[in-house]
C-alpha positions in Angstrom: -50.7 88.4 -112.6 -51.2 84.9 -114.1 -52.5 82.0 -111.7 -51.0 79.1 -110.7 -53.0 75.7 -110.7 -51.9 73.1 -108.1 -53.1 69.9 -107.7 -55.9 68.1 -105.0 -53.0 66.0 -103.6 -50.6 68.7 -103.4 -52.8 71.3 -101.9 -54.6 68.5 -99.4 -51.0 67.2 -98.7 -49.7 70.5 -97.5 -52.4 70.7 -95.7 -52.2 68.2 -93.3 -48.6 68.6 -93.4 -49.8 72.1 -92.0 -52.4 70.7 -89.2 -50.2 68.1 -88.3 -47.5 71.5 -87.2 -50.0 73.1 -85.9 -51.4 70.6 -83.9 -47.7 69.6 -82.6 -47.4 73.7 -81.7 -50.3 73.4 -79.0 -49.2 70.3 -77.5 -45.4 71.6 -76.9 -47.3 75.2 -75.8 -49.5 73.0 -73.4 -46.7 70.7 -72.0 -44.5 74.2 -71.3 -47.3 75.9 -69.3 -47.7 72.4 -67.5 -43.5 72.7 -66.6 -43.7 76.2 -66.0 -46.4 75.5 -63.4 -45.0 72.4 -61.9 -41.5 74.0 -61.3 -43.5 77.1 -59.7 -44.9 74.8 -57.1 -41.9 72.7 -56.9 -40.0 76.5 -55.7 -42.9 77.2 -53.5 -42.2 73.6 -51.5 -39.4 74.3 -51.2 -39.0 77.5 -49.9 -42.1 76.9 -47.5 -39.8 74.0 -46.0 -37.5 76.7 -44.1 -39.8 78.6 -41.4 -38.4 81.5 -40.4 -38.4 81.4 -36.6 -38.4 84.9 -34.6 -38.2 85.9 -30.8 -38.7 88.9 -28.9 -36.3 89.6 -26.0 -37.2 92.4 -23.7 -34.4 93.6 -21.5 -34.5 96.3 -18.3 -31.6 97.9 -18.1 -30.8 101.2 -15.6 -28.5 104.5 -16.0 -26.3 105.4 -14.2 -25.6 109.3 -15.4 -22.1 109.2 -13.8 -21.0 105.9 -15.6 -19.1 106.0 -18.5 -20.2 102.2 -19.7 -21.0 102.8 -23.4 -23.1 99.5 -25.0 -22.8 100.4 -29.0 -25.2 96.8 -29.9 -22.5 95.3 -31.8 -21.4 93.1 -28.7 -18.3 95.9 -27.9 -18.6 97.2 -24.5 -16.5 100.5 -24.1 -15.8 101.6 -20.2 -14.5 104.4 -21.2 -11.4 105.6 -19.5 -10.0 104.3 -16.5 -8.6 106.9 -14.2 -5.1 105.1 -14.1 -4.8 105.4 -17.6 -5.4 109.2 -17.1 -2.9 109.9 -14.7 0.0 108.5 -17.2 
């Protein structure tokens, strides 16, 4: 394989044209992390602004093992049959 000869101000211009790339590389990779982390913080403000607020409700309630009254929790209250509609 023969050798190539090159000379001083090619080789030291490519090289700066090189640093110079390299250089730009780590700024864009710097100023990325630096978005990445802002717009992280910018979700976590904003989803911190809606509090989730809970309360407990207790409720007594009696049975009656005669009744028919069925409360299923979806707001429907079933009475069952009434005993007119049985005699039909």
């Amino acid at each position: 394989m023969k050798e190539k000869m090159i000379s001083c101000y090619a080789f030291d211009g490519a090289m700066m044209l090189a640093n110079k790339t390299i250089r730009r590389l780590w700024i864009l990779c710097i100023i990325l992390v630096v978005f990445l982390v802002g717009s992280n913080i910018g979700w976590l403000i904003y989803e911190s602004q809606y509090v989730e607020k809970t309360s407990k409700i207790e409720q007594e309630a009696e049975w009656d093992s005669e009744s028919d009254v069925i409360f299923n929790g979806t707001g429907v209250i079933n009475y069952g049959e009434s005993e007119t509609d049985s005699n039909d």
